[in-house]
N, C-alpha and C positions, 0 to 999 in steps of 0.2 A: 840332536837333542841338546838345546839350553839346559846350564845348569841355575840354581840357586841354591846357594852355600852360606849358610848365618854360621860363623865362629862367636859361641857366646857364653855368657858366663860371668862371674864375680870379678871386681877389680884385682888384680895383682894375678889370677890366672895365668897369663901368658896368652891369653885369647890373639893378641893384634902379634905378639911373636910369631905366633905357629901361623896365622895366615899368612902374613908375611912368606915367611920360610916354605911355606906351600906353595907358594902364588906360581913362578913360571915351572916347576913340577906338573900342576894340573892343569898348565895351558898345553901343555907338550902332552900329558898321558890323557885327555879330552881333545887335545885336536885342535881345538878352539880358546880363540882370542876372550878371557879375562878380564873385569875391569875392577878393582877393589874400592868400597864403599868401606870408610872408617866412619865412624860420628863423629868421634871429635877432632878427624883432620877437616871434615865438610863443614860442623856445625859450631866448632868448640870457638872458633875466634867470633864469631855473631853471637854464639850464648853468652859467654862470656861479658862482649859490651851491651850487652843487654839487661842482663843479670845485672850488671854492674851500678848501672843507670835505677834500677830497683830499688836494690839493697847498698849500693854503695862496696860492693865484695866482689868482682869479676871472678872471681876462684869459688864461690858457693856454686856446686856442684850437687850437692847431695841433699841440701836443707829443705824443710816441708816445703819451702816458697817457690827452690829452683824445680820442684818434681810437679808443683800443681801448675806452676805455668810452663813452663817448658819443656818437660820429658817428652811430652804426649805431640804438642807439633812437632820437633825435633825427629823422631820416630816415623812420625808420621811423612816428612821429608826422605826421609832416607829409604821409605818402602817406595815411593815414588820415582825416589829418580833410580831404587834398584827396578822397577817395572818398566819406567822409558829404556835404560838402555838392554834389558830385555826383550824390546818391542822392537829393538834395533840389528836384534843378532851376536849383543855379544852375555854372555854368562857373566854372572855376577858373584863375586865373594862379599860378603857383609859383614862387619865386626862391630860388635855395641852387646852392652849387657842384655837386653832384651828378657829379661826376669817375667816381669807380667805376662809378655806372649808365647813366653817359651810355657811357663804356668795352664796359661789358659787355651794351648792348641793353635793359638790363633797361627801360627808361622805355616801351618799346614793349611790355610784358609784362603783357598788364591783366589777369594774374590774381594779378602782383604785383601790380599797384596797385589792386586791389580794384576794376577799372571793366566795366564791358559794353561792346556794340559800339556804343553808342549815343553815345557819346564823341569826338568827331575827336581825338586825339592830335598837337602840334605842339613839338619839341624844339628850342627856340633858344638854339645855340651861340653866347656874346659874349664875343669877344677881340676884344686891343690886344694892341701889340709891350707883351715884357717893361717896359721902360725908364716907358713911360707907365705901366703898370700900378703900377709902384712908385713914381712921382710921385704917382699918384693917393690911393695907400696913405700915405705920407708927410701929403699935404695933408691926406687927412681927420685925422688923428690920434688913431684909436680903440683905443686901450688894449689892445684885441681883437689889434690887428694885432702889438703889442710880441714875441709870441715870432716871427713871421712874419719881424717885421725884424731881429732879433738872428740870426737863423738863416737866412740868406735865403738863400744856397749850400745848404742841406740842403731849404729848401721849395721851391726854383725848380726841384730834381731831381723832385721829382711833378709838375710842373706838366707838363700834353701838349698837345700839338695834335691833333685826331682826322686821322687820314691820308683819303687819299681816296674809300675804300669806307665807311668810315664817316661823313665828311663827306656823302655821297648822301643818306643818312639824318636828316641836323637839318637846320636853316635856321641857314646860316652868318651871323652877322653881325661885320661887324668896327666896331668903334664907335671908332675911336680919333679921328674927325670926325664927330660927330652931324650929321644935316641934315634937317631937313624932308623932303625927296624922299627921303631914304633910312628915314626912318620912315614913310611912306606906301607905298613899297614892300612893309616889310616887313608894315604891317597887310594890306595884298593877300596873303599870302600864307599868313597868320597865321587867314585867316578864311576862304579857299579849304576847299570839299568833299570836292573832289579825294582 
């Protein structure tokens, strides 16, 4: 059994940490060979000069302009070439906020994402309270983040929580204290049949 693994969720989460920090754990407790899909290690140096060429900002990341042109190819990239090498044999980890699809179900729709039933499908939702997330955003201090923090009243309003019928559906995780036992959990569950 292939897997597919979306790590997703809000900037400053730790989303791209903990897959990291997962990655050869569940090549070893799955058996099989791994490949991680970031967005903005695939995508971010092309958006960027692109964006940039636009607006003149290679760092507008979050502005109505980089979300109406770009999010949606970008995305739509990263479910493809997670499907080719899918179609190749190896399991895929995926990292990218993925808000709209995680919203609208689509992540469970494998005939969006180009997969058969041979696939287990695993959607892990990673939040922290607001406050950490934007220390965290702060700390790293990536250029990327600059319209995020200048506009943080207007990005904090997309930000959601999935409510409780949707929460039934991913694998909640809150990371705002990483710990051993709670990444062993969640590889238990990450690598479940079920």
């Amino acid at each position: 059994m292939k897997h597919l693994l979306f790590f997703c969720g809000h900037a400053g989460t730790g989303k791209t940490t903990l897959a990291r920090r997962l990655f050869a754990p569940l090549s070893r407790a799955a058996g099989e060979p791994f490949c991680l899909l970031d967005k903005d290690t695939l995508y971010g140096p092309y958006s960027a000069a692109a964006i940039g060429a636009l607006t003149g900002d290679p760092h507008d990341r979050d502005s109505p302009r980089f979300i109406e042109h770009f999010r949606d190819p970008e995305y739509r990239s990263l479910m493809n070439t997670a499907a080719e090498n899918l179609s190749l044999g190896t399991s895929v980890i995926v990292v990218a906020p993925l808000t709209r699809e995680v919203r609208s179900g689509r992540l469970f729709e494998r005939a969006w994402l180009g997969i058969g039933d041979d696939v287990a499908i695993r959607v892990v939702w990673v939040h922290t309270a607001e406050a950490v997330a934007r220390e965290r955003i702060l700390a790293r201090a990536d250029p990327n983040d600059a319209y995020k923090l200048a506009h943080w009243d207007e990005y904090r309003q997309r930000l959601f929580v999935p409510d409780d019928t949707l929460a039934r559906t991913l694998v909640m995780v809150d990371n705002t204290a990483p710990s051993d036992q709670a990444d062993a959990d969640l590889l238990a569950r990450l690598i479940e049949t079920g």
